[in-house]
Structure formats: structure tokens, C-alpha cells
C-alpha positions in Angstrom: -15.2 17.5 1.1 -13.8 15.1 3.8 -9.8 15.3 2.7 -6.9 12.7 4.4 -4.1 14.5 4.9 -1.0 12.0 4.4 2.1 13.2 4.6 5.7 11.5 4.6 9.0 11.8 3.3 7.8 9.2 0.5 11.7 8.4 -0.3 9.9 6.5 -2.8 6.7 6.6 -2.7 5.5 2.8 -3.4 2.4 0.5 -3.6 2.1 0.9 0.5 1.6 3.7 0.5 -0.9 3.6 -2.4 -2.8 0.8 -0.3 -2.7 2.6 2.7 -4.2 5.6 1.2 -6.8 3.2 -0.5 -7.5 1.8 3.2 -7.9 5.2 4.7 -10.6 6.3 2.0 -12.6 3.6 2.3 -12.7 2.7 6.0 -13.0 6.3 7.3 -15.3 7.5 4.7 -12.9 10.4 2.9 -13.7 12.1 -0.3 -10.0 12.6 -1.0 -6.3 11.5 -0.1 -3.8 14.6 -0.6 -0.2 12.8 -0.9 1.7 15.3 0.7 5.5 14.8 0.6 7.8 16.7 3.3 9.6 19.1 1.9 12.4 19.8 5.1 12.3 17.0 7.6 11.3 17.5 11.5 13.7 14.8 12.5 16.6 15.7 9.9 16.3 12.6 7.4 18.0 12.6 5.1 16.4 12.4 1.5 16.5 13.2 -2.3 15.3 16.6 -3.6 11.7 17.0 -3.1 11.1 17.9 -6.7 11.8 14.2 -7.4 9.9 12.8 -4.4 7.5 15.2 -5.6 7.0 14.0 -9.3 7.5 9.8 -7.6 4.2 10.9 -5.9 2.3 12.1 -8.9 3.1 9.5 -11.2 1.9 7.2 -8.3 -1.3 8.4 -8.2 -1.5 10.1 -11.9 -4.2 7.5 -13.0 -6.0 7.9 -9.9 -6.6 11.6 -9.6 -9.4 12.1 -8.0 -9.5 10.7 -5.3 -5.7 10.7 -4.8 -4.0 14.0 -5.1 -0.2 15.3 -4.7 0.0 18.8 -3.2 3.1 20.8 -2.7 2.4 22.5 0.4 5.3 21.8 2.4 7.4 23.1 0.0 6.2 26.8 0.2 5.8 26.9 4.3 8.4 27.1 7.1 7.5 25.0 9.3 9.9 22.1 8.4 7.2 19.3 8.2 5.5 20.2 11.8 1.8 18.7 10.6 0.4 20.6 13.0 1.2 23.8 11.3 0.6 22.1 7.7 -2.5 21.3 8.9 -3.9 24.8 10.1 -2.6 26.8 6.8 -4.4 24.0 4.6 -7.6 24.4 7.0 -7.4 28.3 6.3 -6.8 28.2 2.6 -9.4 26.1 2.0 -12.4 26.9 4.4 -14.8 24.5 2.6 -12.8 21.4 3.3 -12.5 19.4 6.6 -8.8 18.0 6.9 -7.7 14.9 8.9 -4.6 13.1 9.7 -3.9 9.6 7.6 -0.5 8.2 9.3 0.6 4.4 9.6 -0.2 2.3 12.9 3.5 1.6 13.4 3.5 6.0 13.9 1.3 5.7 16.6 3.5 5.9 19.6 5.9 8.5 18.0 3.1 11.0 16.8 2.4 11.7 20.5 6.2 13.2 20.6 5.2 15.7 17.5 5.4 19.5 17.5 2.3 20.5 19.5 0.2 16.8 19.2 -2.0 17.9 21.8 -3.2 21.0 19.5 -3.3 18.4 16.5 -5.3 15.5 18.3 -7.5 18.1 19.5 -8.5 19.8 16.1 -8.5 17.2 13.5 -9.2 13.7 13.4 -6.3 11.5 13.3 -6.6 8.5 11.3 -4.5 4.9 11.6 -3.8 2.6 8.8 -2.8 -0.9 10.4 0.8 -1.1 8.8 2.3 -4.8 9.0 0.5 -6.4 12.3 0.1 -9.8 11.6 -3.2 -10.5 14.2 -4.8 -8.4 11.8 -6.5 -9.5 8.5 -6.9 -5.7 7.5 -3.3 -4.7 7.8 -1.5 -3.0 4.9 1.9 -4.9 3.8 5.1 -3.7 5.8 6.5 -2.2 2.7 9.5 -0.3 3.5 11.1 2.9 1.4 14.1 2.1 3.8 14.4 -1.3 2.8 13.2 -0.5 -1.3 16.7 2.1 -0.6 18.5 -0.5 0.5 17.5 -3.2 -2.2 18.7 -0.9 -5.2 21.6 -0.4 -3.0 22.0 -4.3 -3.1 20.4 -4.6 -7.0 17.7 -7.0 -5.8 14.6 -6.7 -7.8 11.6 -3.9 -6.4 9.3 -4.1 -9.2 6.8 -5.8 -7.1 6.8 -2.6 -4.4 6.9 0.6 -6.8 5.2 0.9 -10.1 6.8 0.9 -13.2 6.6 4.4 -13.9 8.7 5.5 -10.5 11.2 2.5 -11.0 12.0 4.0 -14.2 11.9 7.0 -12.7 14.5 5.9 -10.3 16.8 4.4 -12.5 16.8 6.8 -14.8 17.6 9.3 -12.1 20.1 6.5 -10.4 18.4 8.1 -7.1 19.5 5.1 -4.5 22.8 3.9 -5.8 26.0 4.0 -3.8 
């Protein structure tokens, strides 16, 4: 199977990044997207624990499983979310896969400054989702989980950007407030 590897800090996850995902199986012809949350960040941002980022990503996708899966991957390696490395170990454990890289549009400049890119671009197929660029009919919605953060900070509404199940989850867990 042809598997999109999308990995983030999903701190929440919302219906981006569900869309996104969406985008990536259908345009570049994947079997599966693996929803693959970061369990140590390469840049040192800041986030909730990733058993709750974790369970935001499976009730996401928990009605859409297959093709969407949540994997935990990141949690049991040390490589501190270098994709590269995440990458090669999920290539090894399962042989009978082919991986690939499913990151937004708006990563495209900074995913030439990762840990070993060269290796990455080289071995597995990097995949763009056009992420807020208004010349472009195709282009997913610009939705945030910085500003979705900062609009529980501020109580404004986000219903329309997560489902109900992880806003629930979030208030319940009182995740984002100050």
C-alpha cells in the first residue's frame, strides 16, 4: 500500500487538517493517511501531552479509519520528530508499504532546513497540500491550531474548526485556557 505519512504537533488536530489529509489521498493517489502526532518537537514547541494530542487525533479520524489512521510512532523513537529518521524506521518495520511525505504548502520553504532533507527528498516522495493561497481554487482553508489556541484563550466560538468530539475533548480537559 501507498501510505502519506503526515506528521505535526496537531495542538489540536482540526478539520484542516482532516481536509488536507482528504486532499493528499485523492490528488496523489494514496491508499492511506497515518496521522502521526510528534511526540518531542525538533524546534522545541511547546505543547500539551502527547497522549491527549494523541487521542484529539483518533477521535478525528475514528469514523474514517481506513483510510485515515493515528499511529504512535514518535512516541517510542528518539529522534525528537526528525521525519527523516521516522520515516526510515516506519520503511523498515513495514517492508510491504511505500511511505511518502504529506506536509502543508506554507512548510515548503522550511522543510528544506530539516534534519538531513537532502536524504529525505531523495528517498521518499514529498507531497504538498496548498494550505491558504488564495490564486488557488484547490487550496485547503488556512485553519490555524495557533489561532484555534488562541480563540479558547479569548472564548470565541471554534466549533466550526474542530469536531465536536475533540471540542468536548478540550473543554473537558480545559487544555488551552490561561
Amino acid at each position: 500500500m501507498k501510505i502519506g505519512f503526515f506528521g505535526g504537533s496537531f495542538n489540536p488536530p482540526h478539520l484542516g487538517h482532516l481536509l488536507a489529509a482528504t486532499y493528499a489521498l485523492k490528488t496523489f493517489n494514496l491508499d492511506e493517511i497515518w496521522f502521526a502526532p510528534v511526540f518531542h518537537h525538533p524546534f522545541g514547541k511547546q505543547s500539551i501531552p502527547f497522549e491527549h494530542r494523541l487521542r484529539m487525533c483518533e477521535l478525528l479520524v475514528t469514523e474514517l479509519n481506513p483510510p485515515f489512521r493515528v499511529t504512535d510512532i514518535e512516541k517510542d523513537l528518539a529522534f525528537d520528530g526528525k521525519t527523516y529518521f521516522t520515516l526510515q524506521h516506519l520503511k523498515k518495520k513495514y517492508p510491504e508499504h511505500v511511505f511518502s511525505l504529506v506536509i502543508g504548502s506554507d512548510l515548503e520553504k522550511q522543510v528544506k532546513t530539516w534534519n538531513h532533507y537532502a536524504e529525505l527528498e531523495k528517498e521518499f516522495a514529498i507531497y504538498y497540500v496548498p494550505r491558504g493561497e488564495k490564486d488557488n481554487p484547490t487550496s485547503i482553508p488556512n485553519i490555524s491550531s495557533t489561532n484555534i489556541r488562541d480563540d479558547v484563550y479569548d472564548r470565541q466560538i471554534i466549533q466550526n474548526v474542530v469536531t465536536p468530539e475533540i471540542h468536548n475533548y478540550m473543554e473537558r480537559n480545559k487544555f488551552y485556557d490561561k
